[in-house]
FITILUM-947111 format. One record per residue (C-alpha): residue in one letter; x, y, z; residue number from 1. Coordinates in nm, 3 decimals. Example, Ala and Ser with C-alpha at 12.3 -4.5 7.8 and 13.67 -1.06 7.14 Angstrom:
<sites>
{res=A	X=1.230	Y=-0.450	Z=0.780	n=1}
{res=S	X=1.367	Y=-0.106	Z=0.714	n=2}
</sites>
This chain:
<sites>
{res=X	X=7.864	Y=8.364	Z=13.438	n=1}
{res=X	X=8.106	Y=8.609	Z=13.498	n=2}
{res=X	X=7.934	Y=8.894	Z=13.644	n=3}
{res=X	X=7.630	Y=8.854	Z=13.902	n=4}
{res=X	X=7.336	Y=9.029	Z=13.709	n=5}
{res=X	X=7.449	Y=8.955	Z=13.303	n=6}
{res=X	X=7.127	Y=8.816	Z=13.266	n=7}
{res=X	X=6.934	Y=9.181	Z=13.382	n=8}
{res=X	X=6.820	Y=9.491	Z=13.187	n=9}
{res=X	X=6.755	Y=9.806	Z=13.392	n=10}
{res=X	X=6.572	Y=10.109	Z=13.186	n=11}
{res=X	X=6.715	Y=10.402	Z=13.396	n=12}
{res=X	X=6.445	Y=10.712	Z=13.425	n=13}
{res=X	X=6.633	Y=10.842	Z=13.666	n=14}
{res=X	X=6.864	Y=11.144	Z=13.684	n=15}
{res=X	X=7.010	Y=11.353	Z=13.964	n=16}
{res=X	X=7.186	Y=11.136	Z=14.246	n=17}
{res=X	X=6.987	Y=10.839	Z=14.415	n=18}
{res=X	X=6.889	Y=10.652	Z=14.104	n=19}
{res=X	X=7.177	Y=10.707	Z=13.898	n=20}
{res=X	X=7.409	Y=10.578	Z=14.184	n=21}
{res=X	X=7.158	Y=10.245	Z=14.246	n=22}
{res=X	X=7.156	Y=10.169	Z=13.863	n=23}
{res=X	X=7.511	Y=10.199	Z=13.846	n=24}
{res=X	X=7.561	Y=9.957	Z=14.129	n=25}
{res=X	X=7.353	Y=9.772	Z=13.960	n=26}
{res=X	X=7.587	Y=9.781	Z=13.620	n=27}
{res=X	X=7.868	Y=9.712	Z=13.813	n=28}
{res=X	X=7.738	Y=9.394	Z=13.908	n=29}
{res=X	X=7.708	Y=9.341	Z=13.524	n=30}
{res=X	X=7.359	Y=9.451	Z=13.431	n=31}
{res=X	X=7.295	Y=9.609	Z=13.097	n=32}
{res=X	X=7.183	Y=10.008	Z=13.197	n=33}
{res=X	X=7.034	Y=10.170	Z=12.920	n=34}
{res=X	X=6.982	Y=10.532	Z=13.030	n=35}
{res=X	X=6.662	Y=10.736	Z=12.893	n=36}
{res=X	X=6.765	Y=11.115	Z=12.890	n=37}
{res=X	X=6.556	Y=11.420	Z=12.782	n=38}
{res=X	X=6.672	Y=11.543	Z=12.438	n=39}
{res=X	X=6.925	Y=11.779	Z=12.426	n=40}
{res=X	X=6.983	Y=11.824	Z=12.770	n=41}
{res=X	X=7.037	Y=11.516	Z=12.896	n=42}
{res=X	X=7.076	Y=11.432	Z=13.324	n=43}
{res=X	X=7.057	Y=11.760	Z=13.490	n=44}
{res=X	X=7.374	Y=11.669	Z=13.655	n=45}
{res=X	X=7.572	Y=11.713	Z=13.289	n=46}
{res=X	X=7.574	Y=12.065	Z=13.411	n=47}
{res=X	X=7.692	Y=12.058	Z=13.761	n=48}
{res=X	X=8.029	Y=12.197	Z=13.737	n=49}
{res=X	X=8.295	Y=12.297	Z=13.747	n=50}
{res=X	X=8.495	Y=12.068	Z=13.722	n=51}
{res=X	X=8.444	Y=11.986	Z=13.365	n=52}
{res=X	X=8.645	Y=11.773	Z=13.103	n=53}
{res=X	X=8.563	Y=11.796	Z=12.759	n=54}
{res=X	X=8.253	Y=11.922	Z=12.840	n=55}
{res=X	X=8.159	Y=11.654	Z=13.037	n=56}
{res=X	X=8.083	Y=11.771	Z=13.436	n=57}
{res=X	X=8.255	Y=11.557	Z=13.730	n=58}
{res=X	X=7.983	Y=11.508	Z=13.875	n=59}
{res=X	X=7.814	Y=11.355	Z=13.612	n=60}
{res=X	X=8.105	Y=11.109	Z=13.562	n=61}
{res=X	X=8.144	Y=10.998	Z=13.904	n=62}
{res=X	X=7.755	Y=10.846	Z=13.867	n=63}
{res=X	X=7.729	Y=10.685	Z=13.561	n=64}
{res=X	X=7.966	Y=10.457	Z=13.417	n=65}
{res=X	X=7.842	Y=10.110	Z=13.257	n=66}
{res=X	X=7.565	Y=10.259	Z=13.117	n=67}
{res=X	X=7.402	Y=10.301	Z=12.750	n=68}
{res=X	X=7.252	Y=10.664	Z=12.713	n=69}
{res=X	X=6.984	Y=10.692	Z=12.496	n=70}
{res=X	X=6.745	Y=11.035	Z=12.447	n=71}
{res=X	X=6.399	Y=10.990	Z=12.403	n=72}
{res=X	X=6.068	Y=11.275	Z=12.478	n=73}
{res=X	X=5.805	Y=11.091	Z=12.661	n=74}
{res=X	X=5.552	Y=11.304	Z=12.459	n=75}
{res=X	X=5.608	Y=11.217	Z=12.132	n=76}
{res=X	X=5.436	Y=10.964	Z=12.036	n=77}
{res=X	X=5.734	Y=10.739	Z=11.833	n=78}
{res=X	X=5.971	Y=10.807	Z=12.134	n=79}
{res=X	X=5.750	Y=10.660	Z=12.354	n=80}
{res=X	X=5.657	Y=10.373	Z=12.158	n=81}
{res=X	X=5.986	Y=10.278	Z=12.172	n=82}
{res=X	X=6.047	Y=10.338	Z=12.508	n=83}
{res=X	X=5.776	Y=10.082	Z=12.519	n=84}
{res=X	X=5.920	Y=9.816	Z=12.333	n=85}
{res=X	X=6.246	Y=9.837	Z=12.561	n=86}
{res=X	X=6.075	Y=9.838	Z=12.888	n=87}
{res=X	X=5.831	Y=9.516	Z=12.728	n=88}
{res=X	X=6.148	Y=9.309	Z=12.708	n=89}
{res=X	X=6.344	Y=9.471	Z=13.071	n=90}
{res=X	X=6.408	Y=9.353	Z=13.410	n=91}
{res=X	X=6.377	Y=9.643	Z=13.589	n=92}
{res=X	X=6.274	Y=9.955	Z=13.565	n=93}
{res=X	X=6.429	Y=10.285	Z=13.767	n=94}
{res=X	X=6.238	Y=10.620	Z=13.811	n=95}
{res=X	X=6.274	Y=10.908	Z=14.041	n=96}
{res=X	X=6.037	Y=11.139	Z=13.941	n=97}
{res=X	X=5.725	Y=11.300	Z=14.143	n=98}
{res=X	X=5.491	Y=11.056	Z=14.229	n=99}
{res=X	X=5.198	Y=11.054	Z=13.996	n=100}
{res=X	X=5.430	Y=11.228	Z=13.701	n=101}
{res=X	X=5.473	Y=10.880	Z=13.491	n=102}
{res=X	X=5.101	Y=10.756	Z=13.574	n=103}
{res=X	X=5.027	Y=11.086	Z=13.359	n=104}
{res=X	X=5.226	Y=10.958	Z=13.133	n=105}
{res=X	X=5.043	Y=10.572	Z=13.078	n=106}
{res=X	X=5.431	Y=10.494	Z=13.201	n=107}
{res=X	X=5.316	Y=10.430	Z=13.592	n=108}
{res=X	X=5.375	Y=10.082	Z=13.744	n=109}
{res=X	X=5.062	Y=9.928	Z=13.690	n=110}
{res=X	X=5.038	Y=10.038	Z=13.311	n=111}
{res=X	X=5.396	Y=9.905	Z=13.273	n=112}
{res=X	X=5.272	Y=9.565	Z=13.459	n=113}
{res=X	X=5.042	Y=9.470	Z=13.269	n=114}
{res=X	X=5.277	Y=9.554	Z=12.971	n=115}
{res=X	X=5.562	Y=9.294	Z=13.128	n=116}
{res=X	X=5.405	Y=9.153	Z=13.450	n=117}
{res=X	X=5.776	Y=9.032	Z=13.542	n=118}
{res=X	X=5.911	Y=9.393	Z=13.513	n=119}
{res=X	X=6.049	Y=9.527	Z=13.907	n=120}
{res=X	X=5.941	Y=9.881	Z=13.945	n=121}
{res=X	X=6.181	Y=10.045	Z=14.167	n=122}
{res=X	X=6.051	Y=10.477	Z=14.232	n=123}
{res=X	X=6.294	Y=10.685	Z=14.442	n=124}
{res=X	X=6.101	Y=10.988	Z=14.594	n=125}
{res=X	X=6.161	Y=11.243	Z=14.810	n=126}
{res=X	X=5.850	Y=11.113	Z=15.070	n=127}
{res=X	X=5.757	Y=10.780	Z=14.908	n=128}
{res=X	X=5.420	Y=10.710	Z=14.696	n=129}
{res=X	X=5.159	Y=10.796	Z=14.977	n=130}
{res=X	X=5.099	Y=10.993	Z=15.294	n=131}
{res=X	X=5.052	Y=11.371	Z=15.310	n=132}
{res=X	X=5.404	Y=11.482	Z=15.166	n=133}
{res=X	X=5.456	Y=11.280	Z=14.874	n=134}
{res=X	X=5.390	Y=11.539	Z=14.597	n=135}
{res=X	X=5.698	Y=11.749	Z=14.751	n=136}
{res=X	X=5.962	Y=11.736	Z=14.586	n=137}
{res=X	X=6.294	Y=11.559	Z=14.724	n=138}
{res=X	X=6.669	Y=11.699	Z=14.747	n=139}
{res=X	X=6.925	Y=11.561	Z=14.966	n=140}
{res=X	X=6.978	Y=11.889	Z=15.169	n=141}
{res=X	X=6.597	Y=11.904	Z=15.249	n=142}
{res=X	X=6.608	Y=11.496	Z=15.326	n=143}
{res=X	X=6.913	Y=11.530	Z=15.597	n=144}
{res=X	X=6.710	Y=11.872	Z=15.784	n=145}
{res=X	X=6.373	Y=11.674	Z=15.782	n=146}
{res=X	X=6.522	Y=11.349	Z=15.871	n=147}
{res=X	X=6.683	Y=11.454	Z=16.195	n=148}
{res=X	X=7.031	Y=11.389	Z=16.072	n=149}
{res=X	X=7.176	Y=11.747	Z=16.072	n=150}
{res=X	X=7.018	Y=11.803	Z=16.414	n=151}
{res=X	X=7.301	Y=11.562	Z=16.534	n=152}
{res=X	X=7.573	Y=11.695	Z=16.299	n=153}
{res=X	X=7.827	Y=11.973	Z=16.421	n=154}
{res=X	X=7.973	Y=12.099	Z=16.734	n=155}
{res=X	X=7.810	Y=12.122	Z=17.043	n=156}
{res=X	X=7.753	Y=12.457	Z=17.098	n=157}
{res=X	X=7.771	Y=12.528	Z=16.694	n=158}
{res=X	X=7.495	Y=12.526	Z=16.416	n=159}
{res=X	X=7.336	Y=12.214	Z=16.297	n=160}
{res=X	X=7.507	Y=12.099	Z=15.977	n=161}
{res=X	X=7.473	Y=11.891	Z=15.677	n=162}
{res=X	X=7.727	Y=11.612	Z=15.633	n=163}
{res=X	X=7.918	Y=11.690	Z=15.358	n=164}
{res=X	X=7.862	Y=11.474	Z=15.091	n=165}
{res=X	X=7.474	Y=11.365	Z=14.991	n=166}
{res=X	X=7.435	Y=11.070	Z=15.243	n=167}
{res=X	X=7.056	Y=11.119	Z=15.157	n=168}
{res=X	X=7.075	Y=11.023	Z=14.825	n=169}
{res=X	X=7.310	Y=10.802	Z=14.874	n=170}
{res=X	X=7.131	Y=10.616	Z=15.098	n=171}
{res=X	X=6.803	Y=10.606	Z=14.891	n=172}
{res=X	X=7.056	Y=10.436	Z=14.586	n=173}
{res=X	X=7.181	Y=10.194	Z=14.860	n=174}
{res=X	X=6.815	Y=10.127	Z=14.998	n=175}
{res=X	X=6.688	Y=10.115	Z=14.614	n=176}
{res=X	X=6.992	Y=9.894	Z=14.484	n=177}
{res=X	X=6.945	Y=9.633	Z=14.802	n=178}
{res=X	X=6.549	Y=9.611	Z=14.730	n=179}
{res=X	X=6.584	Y=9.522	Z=14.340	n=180}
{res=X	X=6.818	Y=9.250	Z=14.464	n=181}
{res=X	X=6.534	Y=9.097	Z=14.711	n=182}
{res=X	X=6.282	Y=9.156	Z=14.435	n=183}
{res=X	X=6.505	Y=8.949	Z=14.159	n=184}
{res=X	X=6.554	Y=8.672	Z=14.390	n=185}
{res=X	X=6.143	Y=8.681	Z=14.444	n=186}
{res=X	X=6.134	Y=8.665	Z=14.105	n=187}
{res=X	X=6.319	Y=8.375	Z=14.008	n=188}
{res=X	X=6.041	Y=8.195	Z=14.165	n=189}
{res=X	X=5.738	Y=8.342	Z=14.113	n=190}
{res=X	X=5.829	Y=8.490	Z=13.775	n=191}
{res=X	X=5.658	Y=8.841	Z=13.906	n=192}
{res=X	X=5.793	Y=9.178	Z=13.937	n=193}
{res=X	X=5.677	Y=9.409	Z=14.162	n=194}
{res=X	X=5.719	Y=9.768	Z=14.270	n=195}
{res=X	X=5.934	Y=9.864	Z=14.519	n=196}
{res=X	X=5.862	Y=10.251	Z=14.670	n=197}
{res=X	X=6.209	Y=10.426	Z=14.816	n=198}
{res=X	X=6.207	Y=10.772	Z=15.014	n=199}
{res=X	X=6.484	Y=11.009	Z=15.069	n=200}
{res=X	X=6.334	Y=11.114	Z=15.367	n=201}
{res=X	X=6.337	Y=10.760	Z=15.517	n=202}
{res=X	X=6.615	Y=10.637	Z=15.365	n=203}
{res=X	X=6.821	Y=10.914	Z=15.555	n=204}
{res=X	X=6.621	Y=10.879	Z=15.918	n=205}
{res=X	X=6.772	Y=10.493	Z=15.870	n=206}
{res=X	X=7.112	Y=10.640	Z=15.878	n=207}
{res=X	X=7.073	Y=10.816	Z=16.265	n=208}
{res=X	X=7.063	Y=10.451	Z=16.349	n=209}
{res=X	X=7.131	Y=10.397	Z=16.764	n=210}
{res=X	X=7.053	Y=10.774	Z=16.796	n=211}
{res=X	X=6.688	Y=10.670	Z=16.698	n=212}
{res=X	X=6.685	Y=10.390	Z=16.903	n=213}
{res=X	X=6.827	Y=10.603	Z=17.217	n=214}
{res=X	X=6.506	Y=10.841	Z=17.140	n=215}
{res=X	X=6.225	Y=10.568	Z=17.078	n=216}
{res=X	X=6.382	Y=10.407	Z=17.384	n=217}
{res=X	X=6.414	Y=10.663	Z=17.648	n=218}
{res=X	X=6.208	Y=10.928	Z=17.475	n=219}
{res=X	X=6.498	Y=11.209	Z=17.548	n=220}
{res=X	X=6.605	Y=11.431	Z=17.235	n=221}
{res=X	X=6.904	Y=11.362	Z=17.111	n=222}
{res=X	X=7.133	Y=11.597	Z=17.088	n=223}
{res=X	X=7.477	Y=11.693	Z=16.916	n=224}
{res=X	X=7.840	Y=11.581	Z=17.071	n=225}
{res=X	X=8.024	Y=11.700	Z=16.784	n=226}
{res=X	X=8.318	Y=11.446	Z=16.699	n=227}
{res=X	X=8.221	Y=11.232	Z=16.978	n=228}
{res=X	X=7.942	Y=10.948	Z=17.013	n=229}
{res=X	X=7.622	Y=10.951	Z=17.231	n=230}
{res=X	X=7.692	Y=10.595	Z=17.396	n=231}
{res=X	X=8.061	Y=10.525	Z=17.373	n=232}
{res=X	X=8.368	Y=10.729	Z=17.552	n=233}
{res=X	X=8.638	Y=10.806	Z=17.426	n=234}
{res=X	X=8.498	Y=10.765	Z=17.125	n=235}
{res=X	X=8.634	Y=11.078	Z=16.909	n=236}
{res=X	X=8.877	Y=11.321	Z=16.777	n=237}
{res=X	X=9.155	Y=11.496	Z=16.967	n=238}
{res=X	X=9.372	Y=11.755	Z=16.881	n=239}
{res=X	X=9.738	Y=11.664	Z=16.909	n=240}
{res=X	X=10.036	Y=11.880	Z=16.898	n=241}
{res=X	X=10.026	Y=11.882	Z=16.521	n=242}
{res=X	X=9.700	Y=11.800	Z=16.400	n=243}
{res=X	X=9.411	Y=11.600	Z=16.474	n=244}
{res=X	X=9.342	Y=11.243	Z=16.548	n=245}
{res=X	X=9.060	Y=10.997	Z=16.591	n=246}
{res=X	X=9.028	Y=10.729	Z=16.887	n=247}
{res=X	X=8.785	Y=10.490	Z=16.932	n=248}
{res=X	X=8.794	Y=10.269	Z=17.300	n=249}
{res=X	X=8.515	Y=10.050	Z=17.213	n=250}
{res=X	X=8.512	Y=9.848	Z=17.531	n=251}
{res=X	X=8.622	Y=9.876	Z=17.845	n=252}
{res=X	X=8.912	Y=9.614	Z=17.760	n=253}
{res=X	X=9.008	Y=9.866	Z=17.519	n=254}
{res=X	X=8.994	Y=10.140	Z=17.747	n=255}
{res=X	X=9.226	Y=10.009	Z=17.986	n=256}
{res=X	X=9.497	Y=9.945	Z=17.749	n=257}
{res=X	X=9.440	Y=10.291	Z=17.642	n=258}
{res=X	X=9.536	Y=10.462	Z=17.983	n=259}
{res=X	X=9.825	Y=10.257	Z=18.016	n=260}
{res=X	X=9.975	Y=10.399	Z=17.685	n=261}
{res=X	X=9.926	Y=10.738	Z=17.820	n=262}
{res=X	X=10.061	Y=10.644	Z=18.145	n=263}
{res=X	X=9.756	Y=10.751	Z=18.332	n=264}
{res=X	X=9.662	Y=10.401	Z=18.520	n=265}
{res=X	X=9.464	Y=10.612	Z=18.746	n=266}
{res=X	X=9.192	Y=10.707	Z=18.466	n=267}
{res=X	X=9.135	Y=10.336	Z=18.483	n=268}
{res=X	X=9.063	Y=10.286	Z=18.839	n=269}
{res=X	X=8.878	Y=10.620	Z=18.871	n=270}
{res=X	X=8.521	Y=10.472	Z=18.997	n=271}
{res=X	X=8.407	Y=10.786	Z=18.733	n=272}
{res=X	X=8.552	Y=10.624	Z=18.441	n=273}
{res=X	X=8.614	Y=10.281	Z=18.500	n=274}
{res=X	X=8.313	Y=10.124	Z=18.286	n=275}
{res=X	X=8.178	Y=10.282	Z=17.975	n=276}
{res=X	X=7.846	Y=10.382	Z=18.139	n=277}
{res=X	X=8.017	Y=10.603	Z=18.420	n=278}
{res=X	X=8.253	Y=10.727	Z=18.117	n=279}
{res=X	X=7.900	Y=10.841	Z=17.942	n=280}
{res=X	X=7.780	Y=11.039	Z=18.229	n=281}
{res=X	X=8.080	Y=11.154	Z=18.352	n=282}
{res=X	X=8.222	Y=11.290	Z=17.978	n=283}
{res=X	X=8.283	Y=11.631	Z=18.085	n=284}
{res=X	X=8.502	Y=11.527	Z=18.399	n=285}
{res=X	X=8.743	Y=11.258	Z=18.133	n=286}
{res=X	X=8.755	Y=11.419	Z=17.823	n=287}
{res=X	X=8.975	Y=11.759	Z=17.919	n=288}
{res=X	X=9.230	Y=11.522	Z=18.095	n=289}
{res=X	X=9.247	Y=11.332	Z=17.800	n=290}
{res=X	X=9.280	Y=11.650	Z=17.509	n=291}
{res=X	X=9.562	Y=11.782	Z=17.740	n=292}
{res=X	X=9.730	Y=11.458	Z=17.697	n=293}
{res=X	X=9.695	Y=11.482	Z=17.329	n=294}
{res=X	X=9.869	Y=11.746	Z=17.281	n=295}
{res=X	X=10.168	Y=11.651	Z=17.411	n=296}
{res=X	X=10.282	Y=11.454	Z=17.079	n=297}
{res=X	X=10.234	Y=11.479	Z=16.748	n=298}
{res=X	X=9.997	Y=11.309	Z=16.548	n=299}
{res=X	X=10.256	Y=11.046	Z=16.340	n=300}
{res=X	X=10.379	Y=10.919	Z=16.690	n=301}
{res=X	X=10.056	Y=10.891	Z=16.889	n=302}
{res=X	X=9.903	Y=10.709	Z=16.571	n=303}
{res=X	X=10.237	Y=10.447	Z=16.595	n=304}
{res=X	X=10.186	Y=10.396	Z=16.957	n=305}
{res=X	X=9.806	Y=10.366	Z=16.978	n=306}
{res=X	X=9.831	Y=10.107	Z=16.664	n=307}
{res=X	X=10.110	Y=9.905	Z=16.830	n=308}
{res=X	X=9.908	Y=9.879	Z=17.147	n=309}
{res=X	X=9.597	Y=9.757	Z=16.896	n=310}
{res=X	X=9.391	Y=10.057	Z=16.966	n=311}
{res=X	X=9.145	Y=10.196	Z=16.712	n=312}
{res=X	X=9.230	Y=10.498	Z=16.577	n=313}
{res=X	X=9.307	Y=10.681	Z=16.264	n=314}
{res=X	X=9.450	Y=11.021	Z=16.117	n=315}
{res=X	X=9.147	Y=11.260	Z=15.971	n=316}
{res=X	X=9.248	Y=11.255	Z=15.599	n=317}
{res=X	X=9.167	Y=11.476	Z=15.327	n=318}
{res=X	X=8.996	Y=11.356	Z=14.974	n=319}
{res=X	X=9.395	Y=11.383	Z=14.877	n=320}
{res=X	X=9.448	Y=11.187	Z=15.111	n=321}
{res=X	X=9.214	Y=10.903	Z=15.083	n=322}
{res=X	X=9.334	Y=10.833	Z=14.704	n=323}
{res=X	X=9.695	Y=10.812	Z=14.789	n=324}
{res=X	X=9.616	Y=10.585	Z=15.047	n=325}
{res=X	X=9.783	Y=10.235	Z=14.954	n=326}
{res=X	X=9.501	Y=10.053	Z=15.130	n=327}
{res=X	X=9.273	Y=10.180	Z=14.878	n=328}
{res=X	X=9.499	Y=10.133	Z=14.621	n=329}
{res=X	X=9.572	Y=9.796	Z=14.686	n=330}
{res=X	X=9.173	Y=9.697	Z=14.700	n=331}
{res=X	X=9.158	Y=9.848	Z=14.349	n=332}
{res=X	X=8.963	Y=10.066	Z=14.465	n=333}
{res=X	X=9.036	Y=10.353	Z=14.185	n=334}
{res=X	X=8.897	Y=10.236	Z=13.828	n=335}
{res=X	X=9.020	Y=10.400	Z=13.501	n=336}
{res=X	X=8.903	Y=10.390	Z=13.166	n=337}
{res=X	X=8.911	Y=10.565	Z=12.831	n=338}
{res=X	X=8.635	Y=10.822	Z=12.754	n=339}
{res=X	X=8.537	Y=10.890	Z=12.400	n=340}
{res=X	X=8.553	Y=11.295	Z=12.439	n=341}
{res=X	X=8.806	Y=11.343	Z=12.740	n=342}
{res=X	X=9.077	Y=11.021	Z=12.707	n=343}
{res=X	X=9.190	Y=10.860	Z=13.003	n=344}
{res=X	X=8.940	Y=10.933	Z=13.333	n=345}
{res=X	X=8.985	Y=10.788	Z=13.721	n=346}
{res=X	X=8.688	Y=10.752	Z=13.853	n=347}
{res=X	X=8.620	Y=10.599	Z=14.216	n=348}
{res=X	X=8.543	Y=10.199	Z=14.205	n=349}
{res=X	X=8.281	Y=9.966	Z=14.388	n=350}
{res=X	X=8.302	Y=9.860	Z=14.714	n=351}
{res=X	X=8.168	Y=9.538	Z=14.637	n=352}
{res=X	X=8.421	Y=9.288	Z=14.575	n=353}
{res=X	X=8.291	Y=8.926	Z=14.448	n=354}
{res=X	X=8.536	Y=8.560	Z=14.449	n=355}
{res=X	X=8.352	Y=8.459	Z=14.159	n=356}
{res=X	X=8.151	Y=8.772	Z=13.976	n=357}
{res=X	X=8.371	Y=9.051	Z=14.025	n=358}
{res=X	X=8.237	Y=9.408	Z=13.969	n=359}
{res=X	X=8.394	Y=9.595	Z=13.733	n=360}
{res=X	X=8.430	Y=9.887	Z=13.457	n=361}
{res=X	X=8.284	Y=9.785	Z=13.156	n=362}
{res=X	X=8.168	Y=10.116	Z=12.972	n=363}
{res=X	X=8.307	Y=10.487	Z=13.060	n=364}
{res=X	X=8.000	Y=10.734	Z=13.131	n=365}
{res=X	X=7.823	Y=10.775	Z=12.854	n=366}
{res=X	X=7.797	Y=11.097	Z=12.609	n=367}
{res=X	X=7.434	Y=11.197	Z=12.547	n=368}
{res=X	X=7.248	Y=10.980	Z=12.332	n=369}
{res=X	X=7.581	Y=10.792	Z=12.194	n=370}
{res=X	X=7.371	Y=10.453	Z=12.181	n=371}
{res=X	X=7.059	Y=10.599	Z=12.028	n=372}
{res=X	X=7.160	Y=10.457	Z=11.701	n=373}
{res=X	X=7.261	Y=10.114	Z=11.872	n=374}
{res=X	X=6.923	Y=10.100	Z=12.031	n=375}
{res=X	X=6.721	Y=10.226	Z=11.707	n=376}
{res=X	X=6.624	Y=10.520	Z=11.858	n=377}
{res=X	X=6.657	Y=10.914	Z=11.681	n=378}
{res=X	X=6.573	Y=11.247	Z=11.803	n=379}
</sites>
């Protein structure tokens, strides 16, 4: 075996974000994807551009590599006969549609059950299969308002704001992707699928982590600290004489070697600041004395001398940036291949690296419908 899911066939209804980005996980890993697209249009994300190349949107790229893409109308009667036949002989089986849309179809998960009782349902909603919100619809921007996230997310005196990529959604693939890996390994013994219900809007409350437990705990509201952290100090980013840098004093230990790089001993034996809970409460007093210190020295040196001393702490890069990194590069982190339309494409690579079953780039992001012949299917 040379990749860790050869043996699995995913039938991909979904489109969009979250269940595009779970079933390509899931190809990565070395599942056959065979994507189901509406006819003639194809993922609505085909047409989120600019950027294009060769008519193919970035966006759309960037979500669906090792993948078959196949066009079939759920309404027609042949198409979904077919349809049929494919999901009778699958693994799993990826939707994100409205709850109750594919039930009106005879394409729901206990229809499809009884069709292949060892087929793993996975639906990716905006609210999940029950309780009163579940016919709403689900976007990302909606999921990180509702879920508390943006709430926490911006400056301190500022507006609330959205991070700025679609942690929501990617979240739910994350969540989604992680669940069909439980349910496979269920399956192997009981020879049963099941189905497996994924929500935006709780996939993204997951994400405020230790700010939800600080609120279930001591029932206070959380609130936002901009670039700094609710239960650690200093824990955030400073402006130096150049630029901007992040620092993160994790423990006291951490702290101490901190003050001694920026000669101020006395930060350390200040009853105020001495352990991380006084630094907590006492925020306002430190973190002035410690900006103005910042600025003294530009960002290249202070990242030199905080690394030497083995102090967390990082420059705030730009996308740029990130993918002229040589850390990333050496990981392998950026994947190329050759697309049929637009010739040689980077796109970004897994994070998931295997000794044995290595993920890896086996098919550039399908055109729309270019296996329908493949697959005996026509429009």
């Amino acid at each position: 075996m040379d990749a860790a899911l050869s043996d699995v066939v995913v039938i991909d209804l979904s489109r969009v974000f979250a269940g595009p980005y779970c079933t390509m996980m899931l190809g990565d890993m070395g599942a056959t994807v065979i994507k189901v697209e509406q006819p003639g249009k194809g993922d609505d994300t085909r047409q989120f551009g600019p950027p294009y190349v060769a008519g193919e949107s970035a966006y759309y790229l960037g979500l669906n590599r090792n993948k078959r893409s196949i066009t079939l109308d759920f309404t027609n009667p042949a198409h979904k006969q077919r349809l049929l036949e494919l999901i009778e002989t699958a693994t799993v089986l990826v939707e994100n549609f409205r709850p109750g849309t594919l039930e009106r179809q005879g394409l729901g998960y206990e229809a499809l059950h009884a069709l292949n009782p060892g087929l793993i349902y996975c639906s990716i909603s905006g609210y999940g299969h029950d309780g009163p919100y579940a016919n709403r619809p689900g976007y990302d921007f909606v999921a990180q308002a509702e879920s508390g996230l943006m709430s926490v997310t911006g400056d301190i005196d500022g507006e609330p704001q959205r991070v700025g990529s679609p942690v929501g959604d990617t979240s739910a693939g994350m969540f989604a992707c992680m669940s069909i890996l439980a349910a496979l390994y269920v399956r192997k013994s009981t020879g049963k699928g099941q189905h497996i219900d994924i929500s935006l809007f709780e996939s993204t409350v997951s994400l405020l982590g230790n700010v939800s437990s600080n609120y279930l705990i001591s029932g206070a509201e959380a609130v936002r600290y901009g670039n700094g952290h609710p239960n650690i100090v200093p824990y955030q980013a400073f402006r130096t004489r150049d630029g901007y840098i992040v620092v993160s004093c994790g423990n006291d230990r951490l702290y101490q070697s901190f003050c001694r790089l920026i000669e101020r001993d006395d930060l350390a034996a200040d009853p105020r600041f001495a352990t991380n809970p006084q630094r907590v409460r006492n925020r306002k007093e430190l973190i002035p004395v410690l900006q103005e210190r910042f600025l003294q020295r530009d960002t290249a040196d202070w990242l030199a001398a905080l690394r030497a001393a083995g102090i967390p702490c990082g420059p705030i890069n730009t996308v740029s940036q990130v993918y002229d990194d040589e850390q990333l590069k050496a990981r392998g982190f950026i994947w190329e291949c050759e697309h049929p339309t637009a010739g040689t494409i980077k796109l970004s690579g897994s994070p998931m690296h295997f000794s044995d079953t290595p993920t890896r780039l086996y098919k550039a992001p399908p055109l729309l419908g270019e296996d329908n012949a493949e697959l005996g299917c026509s429009e």
